[in-house]
N, C-alpha and C positions, 0 to 999 in steps of 0.2 A: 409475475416473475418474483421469485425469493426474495428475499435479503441476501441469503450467501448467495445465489444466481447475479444478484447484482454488484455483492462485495468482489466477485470474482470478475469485474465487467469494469470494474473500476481498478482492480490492478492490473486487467490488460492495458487499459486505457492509460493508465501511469505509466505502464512497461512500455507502450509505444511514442508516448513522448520522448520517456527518459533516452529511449533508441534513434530516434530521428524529430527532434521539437519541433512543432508546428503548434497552430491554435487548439488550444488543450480542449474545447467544445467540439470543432470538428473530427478530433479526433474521439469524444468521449460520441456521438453521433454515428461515427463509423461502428463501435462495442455494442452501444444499448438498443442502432436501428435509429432511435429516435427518441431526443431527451424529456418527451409527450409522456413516454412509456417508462421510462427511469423514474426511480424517486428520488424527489428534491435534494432526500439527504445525502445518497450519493454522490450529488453533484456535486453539493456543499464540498465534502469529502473530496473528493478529486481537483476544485480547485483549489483548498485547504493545503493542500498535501503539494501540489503544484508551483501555488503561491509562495509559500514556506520550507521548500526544500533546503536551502542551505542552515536554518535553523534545527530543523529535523536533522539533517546532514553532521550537526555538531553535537547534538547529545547522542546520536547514537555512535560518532564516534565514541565519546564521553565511556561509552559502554562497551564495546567492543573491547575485548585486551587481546596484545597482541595482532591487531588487524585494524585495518581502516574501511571506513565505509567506500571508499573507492576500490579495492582489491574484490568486495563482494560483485555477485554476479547482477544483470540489471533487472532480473522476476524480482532476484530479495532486496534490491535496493529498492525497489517498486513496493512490494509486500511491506517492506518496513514502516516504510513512508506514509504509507496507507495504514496502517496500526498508528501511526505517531498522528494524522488528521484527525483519526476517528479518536483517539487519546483528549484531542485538543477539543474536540467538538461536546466531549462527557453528556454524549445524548445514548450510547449504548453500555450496556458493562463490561467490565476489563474482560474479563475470564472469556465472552463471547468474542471479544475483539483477538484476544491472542488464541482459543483454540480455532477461528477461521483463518487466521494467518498462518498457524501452523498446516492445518490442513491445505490450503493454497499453496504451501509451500513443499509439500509431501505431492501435490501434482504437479507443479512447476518448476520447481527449484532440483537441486543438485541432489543427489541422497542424502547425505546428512545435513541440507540446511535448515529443516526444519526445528534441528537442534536450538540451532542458532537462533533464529526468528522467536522460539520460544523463550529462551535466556534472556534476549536485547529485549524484547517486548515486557517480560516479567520486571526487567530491572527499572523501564523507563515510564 
């Protein structure tokens, strides 16, 4: 399985917490099939992003003007989240972190949020 096949496996997996919380393994279980077959790092990532949502939560408000991270929709609160773990973890480089976010977010997200994802992720 890719890297973006699994980056995309870990903002479903974020996107279904943030929609209804349950144990974030069972739910990363139901994305990947089986966490045997995911790589470690995503996991990392996923509980990273999980773990430290309200942290995450507060610099990209920080960044957003005129909007709050609660008004966004729950793919790009998920997408964000997911760039600000993988931020934190500095085991990939920037430019691949935000143009898969962009791209995730050009399949899931709203039509123009890709804009967004790109600016907040540039800025943070």
């Amino acid at each position: 399985m890719s890297r973006s096949v699994q980056r995309e496996k870990a903002v479903l997996s974020l996107y279904a917490y943030l929609s209804l919380p349950r144990d974030i393994h069972s739910i990363m279980e139901d994305s990947f099939g089986s966490l045997d077959k995911a790589d470690p790092y995503f996991i990392r990532v996923v509980e990273n992003a999980q773990e430290h949502i309200q942290e995450y939560t507060n610099y990209i408000n920080q960044v957003l003007e005129n909007w709050t991270f609660d008004r966004l929709g729950t793919i790009e609160k998920a997408i964000l989240l997911i760039g600000c773990a993988e931020f934190s973890l500095k085991e990939v480089a920037a430019v691949i972190i935000i143009d898969e976010a962009v791209e995730l977010a050009k399949t899931y997200g709203e039509a123009d949020s890709y804009r967004l994802i790109n600016n907040v992720l540039d800025v943070i």
